[in-house]
N, C-alpha and C positions, 0 to 999 in steps of 0.2 A: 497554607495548603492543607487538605484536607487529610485525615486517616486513612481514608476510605479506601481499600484500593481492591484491583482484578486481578488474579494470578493464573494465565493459561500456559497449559505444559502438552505440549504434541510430545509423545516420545514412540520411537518406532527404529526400529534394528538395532539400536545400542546409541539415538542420539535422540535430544530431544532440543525442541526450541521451544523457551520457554518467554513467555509475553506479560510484561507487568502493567496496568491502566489504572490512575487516579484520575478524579473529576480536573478540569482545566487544564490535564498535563495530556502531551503527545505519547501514544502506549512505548516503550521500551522492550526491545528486544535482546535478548543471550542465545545462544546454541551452546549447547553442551555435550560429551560424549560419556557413554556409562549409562549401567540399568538405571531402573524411575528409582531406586531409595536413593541413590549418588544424586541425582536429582533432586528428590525432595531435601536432603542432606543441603544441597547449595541454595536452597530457595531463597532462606533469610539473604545471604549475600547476595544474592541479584535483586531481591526488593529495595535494600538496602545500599546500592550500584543505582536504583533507576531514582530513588529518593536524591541522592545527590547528585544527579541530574538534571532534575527537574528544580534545585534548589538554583544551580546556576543557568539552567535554560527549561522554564517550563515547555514550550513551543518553539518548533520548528521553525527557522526563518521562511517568509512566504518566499515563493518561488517569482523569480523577476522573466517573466516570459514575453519574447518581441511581436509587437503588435503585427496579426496577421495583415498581410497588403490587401487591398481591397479589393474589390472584385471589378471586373474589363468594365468599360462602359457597353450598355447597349448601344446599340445605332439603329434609330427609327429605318423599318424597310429592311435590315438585312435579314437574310434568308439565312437560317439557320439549317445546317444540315443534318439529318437523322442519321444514325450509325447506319451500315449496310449489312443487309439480314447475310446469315452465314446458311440459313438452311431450315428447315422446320425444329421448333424445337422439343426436344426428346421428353413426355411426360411419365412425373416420376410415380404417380399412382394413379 
């Protein structure tokens, strides 16, 4: 694993979410409460929280999603019907 890494810190009315990114690893997220020094104060520890995560799980398991069902058959000749107008419609500039 690389050094390398990203450190982003939102912080806004007394809370901040702060986001760690190394190359090959999934970014890692904390939420913290307290001004940005309290923050920067815990930065080491959550670099140092997403480092050993990434040491037992670089990546995210892929998500196992069920195969959408296919789409109706057509049927040569059937007349398909168009929605029914409601009215004229209203132009907005």
């Amino acid at each position: 694993m690389s050094d390398q890494i990203k450190l982003v810190i939102n912080h806004n009315d007394g809370k901040a979410t702060v986001g760690v990114q190394a190359p090959d690893c999934d970014p890692f997220f904390k939420t913290l409460e307290g001004d940005f020094l309290t923050v920067l104060q815990n930065a080491g520890a959550i670099v140092e929280e997403a480092r050993q995560q990434w040491a037992q799980n670089p990546r995210y398991p892929k998500a196992v999603l069920p195969t959408p069902p296919p789409p109706p058959p057509v049927i040569e000749g059937q007349k398909v019907s168009k929605p029914a107008k409601t009215g004229p419609q209203q132009s907005l500039f």
